[in-house]
C-alpha positions in Angstrom: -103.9 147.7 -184.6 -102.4 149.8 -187.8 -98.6 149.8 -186.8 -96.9 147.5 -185.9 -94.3 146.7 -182.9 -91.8 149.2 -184.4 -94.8 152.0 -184.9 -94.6 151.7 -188.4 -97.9 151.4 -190.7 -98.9 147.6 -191.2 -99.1 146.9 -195.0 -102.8 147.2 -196.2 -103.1 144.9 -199.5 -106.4 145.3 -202.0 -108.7 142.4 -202.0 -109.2 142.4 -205.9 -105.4 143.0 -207.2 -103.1 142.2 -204.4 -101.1 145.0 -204.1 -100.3 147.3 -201.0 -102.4 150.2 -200.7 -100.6 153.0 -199.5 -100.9 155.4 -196.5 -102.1 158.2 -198.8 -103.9 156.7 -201.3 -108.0 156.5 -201.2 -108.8 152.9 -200.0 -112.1 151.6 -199.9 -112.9 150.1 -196.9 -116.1 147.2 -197.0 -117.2 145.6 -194.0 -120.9 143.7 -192.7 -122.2 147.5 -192.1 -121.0 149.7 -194.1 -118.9 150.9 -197.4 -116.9 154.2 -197.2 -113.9 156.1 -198.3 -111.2 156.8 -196.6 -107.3 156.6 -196.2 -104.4 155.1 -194.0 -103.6 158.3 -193.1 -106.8 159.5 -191.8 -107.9 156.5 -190.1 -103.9 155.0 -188.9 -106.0 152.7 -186.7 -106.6 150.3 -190.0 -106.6 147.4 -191.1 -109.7 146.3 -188.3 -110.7 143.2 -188.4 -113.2 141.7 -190.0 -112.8 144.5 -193.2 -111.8 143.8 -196.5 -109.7 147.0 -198.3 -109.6 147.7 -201.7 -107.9 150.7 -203.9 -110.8 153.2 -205.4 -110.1 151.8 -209.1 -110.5 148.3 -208.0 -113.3 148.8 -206.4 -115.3 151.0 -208.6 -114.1 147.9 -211.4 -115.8 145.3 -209.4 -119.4 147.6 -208.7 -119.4 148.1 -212.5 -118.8 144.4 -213.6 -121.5 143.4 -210.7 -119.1 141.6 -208.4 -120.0 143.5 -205.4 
């Protein structure tokens, strides 16, 4: 599901600002059962459905102001 036809990583974009999240940066990954930490290049399987992505800093910005 995390490459596409040509086996290269499907772009990843953060919910809050929009822009691509790369394949090594720390992504926060939010779905119906759980929150974690992670990255594109530990888990090459993502984006999985029915998960919203967001960069660490964007993340930790939305917990602080409450929107989360």
């Amino acid at each position: 599901m995390g490459r596409g036809l040509d086996g290269r990583f499907k772009a990843v974009r953060c919910e809050h600002c929009g822009d691509v999240i790369g394949v090594y940066e720390p992504l926060v990954a939010r779905s119906d059962e759980s929150v974690r930490e992670t990255s594109r290049a530990a888990e090459p399987e993502l984006p999985l459905p029915h998960s919203q992505y967001y960069h660490r800093a964007c993340f930790a910005a939305l917990k602080h102001r409450g929107e989360l």
